[in-house]
N, C-alpha and C positions, 0 to 999 in steps of 0.2 A: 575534523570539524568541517562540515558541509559548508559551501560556497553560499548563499542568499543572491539571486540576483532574480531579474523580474523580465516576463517574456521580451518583451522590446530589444532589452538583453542578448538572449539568445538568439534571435532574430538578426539581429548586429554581429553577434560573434560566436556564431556556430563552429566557423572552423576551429577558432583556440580553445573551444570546451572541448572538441571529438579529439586536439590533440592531446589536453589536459586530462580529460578524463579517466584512463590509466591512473593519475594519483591523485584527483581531487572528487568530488562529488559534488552534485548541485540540487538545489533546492529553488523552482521557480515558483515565483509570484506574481501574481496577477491581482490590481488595486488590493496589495498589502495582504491578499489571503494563498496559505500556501496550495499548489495546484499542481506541480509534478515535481518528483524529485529521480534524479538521473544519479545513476552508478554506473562502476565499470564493471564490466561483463569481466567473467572468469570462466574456463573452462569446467563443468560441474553446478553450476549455481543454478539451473534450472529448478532443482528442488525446493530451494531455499525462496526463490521468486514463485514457484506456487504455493508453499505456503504462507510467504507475505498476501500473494491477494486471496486466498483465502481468509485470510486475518481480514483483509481491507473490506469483502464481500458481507464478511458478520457483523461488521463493525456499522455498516451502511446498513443493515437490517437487522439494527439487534433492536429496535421497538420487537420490531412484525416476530422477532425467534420469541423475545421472551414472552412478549402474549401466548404466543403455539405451548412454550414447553411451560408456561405456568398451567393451563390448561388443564396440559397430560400430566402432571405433577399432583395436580388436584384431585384429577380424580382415580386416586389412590395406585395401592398395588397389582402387580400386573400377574395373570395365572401364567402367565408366559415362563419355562421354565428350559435351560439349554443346556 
């Protein structure tokens, strides 16, 4: 279970999170909304952190995706053939 603490937080006590963070995880808040959340690095995890922000990039523009792909959805099937 991830820590909750709020920037002011981190700002105060950077160094006992960089040494905690091997086993704990953190979730910062800023007036009560979540705003970053810190894990511990692992040798290999690069993949897995770009396809979190990939998630994070869809997620922040899925108005503007599903307009686009309602669109091409709409206007039917494609002669396109592979």
């Amino acid at each position: 279970m991830p820590n909750i603490i709020t920037t002011t937080e981190v700002q105060q006590s950077i160094g006992t999170i960089s040494n905690t963070i091997a086993e704990q995880s953190y979730i910062v808040t800023n007036r009560g909304k979540g705003k970053i959340v810190m894990l511990p690095y692992f040798e290999g995890c690069d993949e897995t952190v770009a396809d979190y922000l990939e998630d994070f990039d869809m997620a922040k523009n899925a108005k503007t995706l599903k307009q686009r792909y309602q669109k091409s959805a709409q206007s039917g099937r494609s002669r396109l053939v592979i």
